[in-house]
C-alpha positions as CSV (number, residue, x, y, z in Angstrom):
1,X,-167.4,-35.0,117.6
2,X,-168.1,-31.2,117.7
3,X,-167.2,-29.2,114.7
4,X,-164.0,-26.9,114.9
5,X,-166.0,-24.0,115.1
6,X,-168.4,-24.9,117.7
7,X,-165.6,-26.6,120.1
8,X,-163.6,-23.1,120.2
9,X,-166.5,-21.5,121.1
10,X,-167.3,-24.1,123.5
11,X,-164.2,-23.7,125.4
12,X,-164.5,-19.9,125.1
13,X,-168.0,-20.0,127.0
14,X,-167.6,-23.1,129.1
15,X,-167.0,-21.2,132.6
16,X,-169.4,-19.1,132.6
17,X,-172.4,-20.4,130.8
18,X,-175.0,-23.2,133.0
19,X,-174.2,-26.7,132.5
20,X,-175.7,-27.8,129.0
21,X,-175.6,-31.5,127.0
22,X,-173.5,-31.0,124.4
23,X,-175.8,-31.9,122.5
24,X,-177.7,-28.6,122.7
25,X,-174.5,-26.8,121.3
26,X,-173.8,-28.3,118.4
27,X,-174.7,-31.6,116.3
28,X,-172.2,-33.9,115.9
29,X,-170.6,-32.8,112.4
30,X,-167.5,-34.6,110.5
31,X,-164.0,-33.8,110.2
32,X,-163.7,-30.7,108.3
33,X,-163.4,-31.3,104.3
34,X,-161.9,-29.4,101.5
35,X,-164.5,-26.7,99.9
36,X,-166.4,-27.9,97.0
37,X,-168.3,-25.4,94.4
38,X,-172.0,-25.1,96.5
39,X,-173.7,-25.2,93.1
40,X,-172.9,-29.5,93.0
41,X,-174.9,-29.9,96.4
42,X,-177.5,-32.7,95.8
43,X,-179.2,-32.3,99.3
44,X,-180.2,-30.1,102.2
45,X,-177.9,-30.5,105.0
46,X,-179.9,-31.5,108.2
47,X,-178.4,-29.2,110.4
48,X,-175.6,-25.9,109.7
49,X,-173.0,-24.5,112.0
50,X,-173.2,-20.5,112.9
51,X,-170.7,-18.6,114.9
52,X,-171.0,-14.7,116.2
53,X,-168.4,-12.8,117.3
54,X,-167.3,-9.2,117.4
55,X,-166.5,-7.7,113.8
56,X,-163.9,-4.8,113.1
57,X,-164.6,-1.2,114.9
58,X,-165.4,0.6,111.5
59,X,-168.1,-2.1,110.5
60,X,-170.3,0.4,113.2
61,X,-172.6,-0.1,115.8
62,X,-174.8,-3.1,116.1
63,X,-173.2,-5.1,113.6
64,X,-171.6,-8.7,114.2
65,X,-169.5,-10.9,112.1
66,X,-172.2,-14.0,111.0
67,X,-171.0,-17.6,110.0
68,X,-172.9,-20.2,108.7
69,X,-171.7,-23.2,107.2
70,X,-172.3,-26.9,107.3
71,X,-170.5,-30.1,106.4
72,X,-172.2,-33.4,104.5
73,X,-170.4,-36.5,103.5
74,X,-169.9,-35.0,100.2
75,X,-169.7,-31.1,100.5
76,X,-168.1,-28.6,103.1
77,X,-168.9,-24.7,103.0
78,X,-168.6,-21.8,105.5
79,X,-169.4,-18.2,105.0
80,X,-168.9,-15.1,106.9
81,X,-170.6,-11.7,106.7
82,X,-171.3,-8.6,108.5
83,X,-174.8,-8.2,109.5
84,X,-176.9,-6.1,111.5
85,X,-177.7,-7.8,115.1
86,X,-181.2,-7.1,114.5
87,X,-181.2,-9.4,111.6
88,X,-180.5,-12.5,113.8
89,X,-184.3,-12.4,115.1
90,X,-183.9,-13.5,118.9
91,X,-180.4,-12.5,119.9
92,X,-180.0,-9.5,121.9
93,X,-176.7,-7.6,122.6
94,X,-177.6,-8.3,126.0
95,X,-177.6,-12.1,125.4
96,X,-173.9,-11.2,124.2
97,X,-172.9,-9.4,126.5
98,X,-173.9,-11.9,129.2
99,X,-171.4,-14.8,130.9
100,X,-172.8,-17.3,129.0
101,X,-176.3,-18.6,128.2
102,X,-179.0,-20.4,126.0
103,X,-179.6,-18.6,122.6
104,X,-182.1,-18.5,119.8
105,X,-182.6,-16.7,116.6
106,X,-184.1,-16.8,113.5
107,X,-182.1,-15.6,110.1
108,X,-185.1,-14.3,108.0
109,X,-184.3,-15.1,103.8
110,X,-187.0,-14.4,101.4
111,X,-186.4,-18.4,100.0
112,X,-186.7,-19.6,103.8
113,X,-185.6,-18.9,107.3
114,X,-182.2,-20.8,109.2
115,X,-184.0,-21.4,112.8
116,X,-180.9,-21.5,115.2
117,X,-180.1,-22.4,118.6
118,X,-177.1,-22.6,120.9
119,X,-175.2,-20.9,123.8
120,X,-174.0,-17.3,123.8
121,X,-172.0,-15.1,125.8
122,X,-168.7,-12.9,126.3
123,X,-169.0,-10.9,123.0
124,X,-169.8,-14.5,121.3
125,X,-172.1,-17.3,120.0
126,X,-172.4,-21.1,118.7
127,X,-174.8,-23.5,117.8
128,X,-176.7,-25.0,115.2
129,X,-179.2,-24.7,112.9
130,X,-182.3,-26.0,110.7
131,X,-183.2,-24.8,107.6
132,X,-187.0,-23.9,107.0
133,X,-187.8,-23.3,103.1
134,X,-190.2,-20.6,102.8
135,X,-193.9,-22.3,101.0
136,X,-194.4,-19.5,98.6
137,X,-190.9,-18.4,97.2
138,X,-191.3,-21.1,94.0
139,X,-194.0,-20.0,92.9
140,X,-193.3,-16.3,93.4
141,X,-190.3,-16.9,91.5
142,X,-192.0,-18.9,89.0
143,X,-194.4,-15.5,88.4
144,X,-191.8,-13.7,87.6
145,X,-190.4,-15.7,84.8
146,X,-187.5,-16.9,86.6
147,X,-188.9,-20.7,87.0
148,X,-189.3,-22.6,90.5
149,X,-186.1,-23.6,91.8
150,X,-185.9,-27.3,93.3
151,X,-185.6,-27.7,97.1
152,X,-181.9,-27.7,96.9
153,X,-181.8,-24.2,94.5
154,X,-183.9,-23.1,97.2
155,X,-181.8,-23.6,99.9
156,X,-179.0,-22.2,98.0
157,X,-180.6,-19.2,97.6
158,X,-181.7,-18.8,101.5
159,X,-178.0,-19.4,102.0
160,X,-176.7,-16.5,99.7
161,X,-179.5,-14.3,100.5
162,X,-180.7,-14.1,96.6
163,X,-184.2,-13.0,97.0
164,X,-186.3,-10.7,95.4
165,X,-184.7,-7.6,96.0
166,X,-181.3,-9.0,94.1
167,X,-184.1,-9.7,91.0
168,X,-185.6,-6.1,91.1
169,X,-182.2,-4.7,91.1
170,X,-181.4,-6.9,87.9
171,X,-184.7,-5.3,86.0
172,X,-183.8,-2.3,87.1
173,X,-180.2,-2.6,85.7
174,X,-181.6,-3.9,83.0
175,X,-180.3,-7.6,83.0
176,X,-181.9,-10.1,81.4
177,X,-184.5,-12.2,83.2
178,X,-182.5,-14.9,84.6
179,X,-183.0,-18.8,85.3
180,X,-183.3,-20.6,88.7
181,X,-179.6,-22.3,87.9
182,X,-178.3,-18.4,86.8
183,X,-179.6,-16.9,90.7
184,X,-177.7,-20.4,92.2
185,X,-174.6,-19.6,90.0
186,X,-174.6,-16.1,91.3
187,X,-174.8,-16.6,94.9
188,X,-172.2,-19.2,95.2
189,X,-169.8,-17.2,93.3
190,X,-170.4,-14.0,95.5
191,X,-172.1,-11.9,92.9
192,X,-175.1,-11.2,95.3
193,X,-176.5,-7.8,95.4
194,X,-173.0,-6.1,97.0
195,X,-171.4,-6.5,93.4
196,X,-174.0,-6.0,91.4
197,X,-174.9,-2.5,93.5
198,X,-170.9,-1.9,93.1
199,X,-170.6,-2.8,89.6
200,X,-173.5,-0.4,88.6
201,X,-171.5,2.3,90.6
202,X,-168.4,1.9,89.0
203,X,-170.6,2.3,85.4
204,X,-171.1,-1.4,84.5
205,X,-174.0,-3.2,83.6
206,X,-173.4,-6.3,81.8
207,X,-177.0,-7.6,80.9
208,X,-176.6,-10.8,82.7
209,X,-175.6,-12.6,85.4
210,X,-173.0,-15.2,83.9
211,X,-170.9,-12.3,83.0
212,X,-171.1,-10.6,86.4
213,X,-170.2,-13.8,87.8
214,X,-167.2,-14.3,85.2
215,X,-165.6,-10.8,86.1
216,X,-166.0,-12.0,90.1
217,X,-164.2,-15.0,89.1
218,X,-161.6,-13.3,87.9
219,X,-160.8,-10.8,90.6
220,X,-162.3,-7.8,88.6
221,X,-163.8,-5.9,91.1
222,X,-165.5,-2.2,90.8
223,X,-162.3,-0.9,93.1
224,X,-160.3,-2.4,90.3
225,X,-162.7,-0.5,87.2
226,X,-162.2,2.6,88.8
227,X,-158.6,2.8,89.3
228,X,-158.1,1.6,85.5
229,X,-160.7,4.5,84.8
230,X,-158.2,7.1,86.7
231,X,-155.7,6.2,83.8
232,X,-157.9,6.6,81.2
233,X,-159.0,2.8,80.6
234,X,-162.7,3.8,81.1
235,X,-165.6,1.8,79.5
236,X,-163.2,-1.6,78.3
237,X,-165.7,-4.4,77.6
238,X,-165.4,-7.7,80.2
239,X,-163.4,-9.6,78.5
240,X,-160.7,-6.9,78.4
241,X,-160.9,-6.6,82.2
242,X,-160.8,-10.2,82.8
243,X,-157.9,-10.1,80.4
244,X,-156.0,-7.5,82.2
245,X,-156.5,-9.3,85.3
246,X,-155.8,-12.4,84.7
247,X,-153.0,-11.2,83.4
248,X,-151.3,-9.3,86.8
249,X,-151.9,-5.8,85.0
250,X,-152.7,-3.5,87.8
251,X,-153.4,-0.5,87.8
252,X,-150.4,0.3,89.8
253,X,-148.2,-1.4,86.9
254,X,-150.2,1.1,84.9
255,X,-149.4,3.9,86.5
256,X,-145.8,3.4,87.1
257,X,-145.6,2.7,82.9
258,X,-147.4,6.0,82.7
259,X,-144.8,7.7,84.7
260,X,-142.0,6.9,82.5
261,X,-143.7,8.0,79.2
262,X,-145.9,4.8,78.3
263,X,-149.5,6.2,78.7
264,X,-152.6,5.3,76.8
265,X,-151.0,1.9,75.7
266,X,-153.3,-0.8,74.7
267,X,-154.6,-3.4,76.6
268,X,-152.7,-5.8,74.4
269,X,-149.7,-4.1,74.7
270,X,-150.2,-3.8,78.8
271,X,-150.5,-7.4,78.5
272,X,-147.2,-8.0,76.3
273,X,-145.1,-6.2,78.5
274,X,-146.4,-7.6,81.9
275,X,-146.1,-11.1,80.2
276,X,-142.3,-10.4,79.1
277,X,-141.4,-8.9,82.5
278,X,-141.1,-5.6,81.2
279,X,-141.4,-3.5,84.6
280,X,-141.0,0.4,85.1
281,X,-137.2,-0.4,86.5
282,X,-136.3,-1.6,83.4
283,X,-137.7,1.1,81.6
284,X,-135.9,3.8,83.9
285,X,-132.7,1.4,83.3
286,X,-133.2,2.1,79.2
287,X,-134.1,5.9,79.8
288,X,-130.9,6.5,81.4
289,X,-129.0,5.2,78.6
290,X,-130.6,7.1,75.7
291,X,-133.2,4.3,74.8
292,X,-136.3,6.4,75.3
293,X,-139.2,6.0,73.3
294,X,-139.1,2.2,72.2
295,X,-142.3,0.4,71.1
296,X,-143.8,-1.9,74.0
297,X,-142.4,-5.0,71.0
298,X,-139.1,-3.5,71.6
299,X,-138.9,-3.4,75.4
300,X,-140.3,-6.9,75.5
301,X,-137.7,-8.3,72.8
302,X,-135.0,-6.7,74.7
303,X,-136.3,-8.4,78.1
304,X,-136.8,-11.9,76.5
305,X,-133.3,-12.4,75.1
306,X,-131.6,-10.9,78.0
307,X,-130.6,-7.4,76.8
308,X,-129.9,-5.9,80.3
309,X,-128.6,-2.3,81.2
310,X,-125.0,-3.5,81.8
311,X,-124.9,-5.5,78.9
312,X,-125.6,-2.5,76.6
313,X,-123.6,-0.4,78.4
314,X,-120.7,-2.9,78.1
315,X,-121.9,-3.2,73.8
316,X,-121.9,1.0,73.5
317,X,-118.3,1.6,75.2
318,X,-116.8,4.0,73.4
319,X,-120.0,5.8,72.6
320,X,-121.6,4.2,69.9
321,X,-125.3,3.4,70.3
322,X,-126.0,0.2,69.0
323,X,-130.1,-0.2,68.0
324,X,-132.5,-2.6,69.9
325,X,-132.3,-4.8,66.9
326,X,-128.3,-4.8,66.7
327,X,-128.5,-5.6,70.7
328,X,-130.3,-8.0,70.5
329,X,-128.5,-9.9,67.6
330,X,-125.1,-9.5,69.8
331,X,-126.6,-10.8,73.0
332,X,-127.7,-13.6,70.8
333,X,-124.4,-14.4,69.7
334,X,-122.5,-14.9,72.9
335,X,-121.9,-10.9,74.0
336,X,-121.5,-10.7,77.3
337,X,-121.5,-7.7,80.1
């Protein structure tokens, strides 16, 4: 049967393009599959799905939202991206524009070329593909000290567009010369040239790709540098970013610390207090009753054994102030709010 993708487009276009077999839509394609990791593909798909259709308003002029995808006994994967309609070598805006009609293009990658056919029309497009590898990429990789990918690495890299402008953009940042299975790793995690341009922007250069893949994996993106930098957390190594990440310590959380006294705390200590619950409320909650100025231990003790603002308020009736320490040894011992 026809892919998910290709029947709603099918329906989409089916009054107004000329009668086709639907056979030169779309190859017949499985049910769809859960996504496995790209890198354990152990063959070329014969044929791949792609989709166009309109992308948002502020993506400009002349640019369409591309998928690609494809689906083999063992593997599924689909990607989208913004690209220029001039990169789709064959389809015109006027071919989109139309009712409906036959389509084809060629998607130009320095490790091959995706020839693709289908129908388009109404702002949109279908089909399938064929992938082409390209005869001299190997070997030009090979030159350059990278080794020759195998068919399959090849086709991985068409697929995420790592060519050789992604390598000279390593040398020039100064990364270490990387291996066929290192280019593979980064395109299927999504550090392609995007974050490698926006991680150099945002001042890092991590010498190679396995870390610029690790910090991807981990939801540290340049956005994410930056607004750490604002609050003084400039220059942390990687592993203190993936830390603070993995962790829930946005820079938000940061921020609102910051605001009720706690700036330039530790990464360590960011984590602690995250980890324990310890939010700005609670700190606001402690301010209010004369408990300003506690240690990020303190705040987190208080939280884990249940030291809340009406319990100490309920422990210093009469006006004493008990300390964090004496609190925390009543709570322990049945006091109650």
């Amino acid at each position: 049967m026809l892919s998910p993708v290709t029947l709603a487009a099918v329906s989409l276009l089916a009054l107004a393009a000329p009668p086709m077999s639907p056979s030169s839509l779309a190859a017949p394609t499985p049910p769809a599959m859960p996504r496995a990791p790209a890198a354990l593909l152990d063959e070329i798909p014969a044929t791949l799905d792609w989709e166009v259709k309109p992308t948002e308003a502020e993506a400009g002029p002349g640019v369409v939202q591309f998928s690609l995808g494809f689906h083999t006994p063992q593997h599924a994967s689909m990607m989208s991206l913004d690209v220029a309609l001039a990169d789709l070598d064959g389809l015109t805006a006027a071919q989109l524009a139309a009712s409906g009609q036959p389509a084809s293009f060629v998607l130009h990658r320095d490790a091959g070329a995706f020839r693709c056919s289908g129908v388009a029309g109404q702002g949109r497009g279908v089909g399938t593909c064929v992938f082409a590898a390209s005869p001299g990429f190997a070997n030009a990789l090979a030159q350059r000290g990278v080794g020759a990918p195998d068919p399959v690495q090849q086709f991985q890299l068409a697929l995420h567009d790592i060519g050789f402008a992604y390598l000279d953009e390593l040398k020039r940042q100064g990364y270490a010369t990387p291996g066929s299975d290192d280019l593979v790793l980064a395109g299927t995690h999504g550090a392609g040239m995007r974050q490698l341009i926006a991680m150099d922007a945002a001042g890092y250069l991590f010498g190679e790709i396995k870390t610029l893949v690790r910090v991807r994996d981990h939801g540290v993106s340049a956005l994410y540098i930056e607004a750490l930098g604002d609050l003084g957390y400039k220059r942390l190594p990687a592993d203190q970013l993936v830390r603070l990440r993995d962790h829930g310590v946005s820079a938000t959380y940061v921020a609102q610390l910051r605001d009720h006294g706690y700036s330039g705390l530790g990464v360590e200590d960011l984590v602690r207090l995250r980890d324990h619950g310890v939010g700005a409320g609670f700190v606001a909650e402690l301010q209010t009753l004369g408990y300003e100025g506690l240690s990020s231990a303190d705040l987190a003790r208080l939280r884990d054994h249940g030291v809340s603002a009406g319990f100490i308020r309920t422990a210093n009736r009469g006006g004493q102030r008990l300390s964090p320490e004496d609190l925390i040894r009543l709570r322990d011992t049945g006091g109650r709010e």
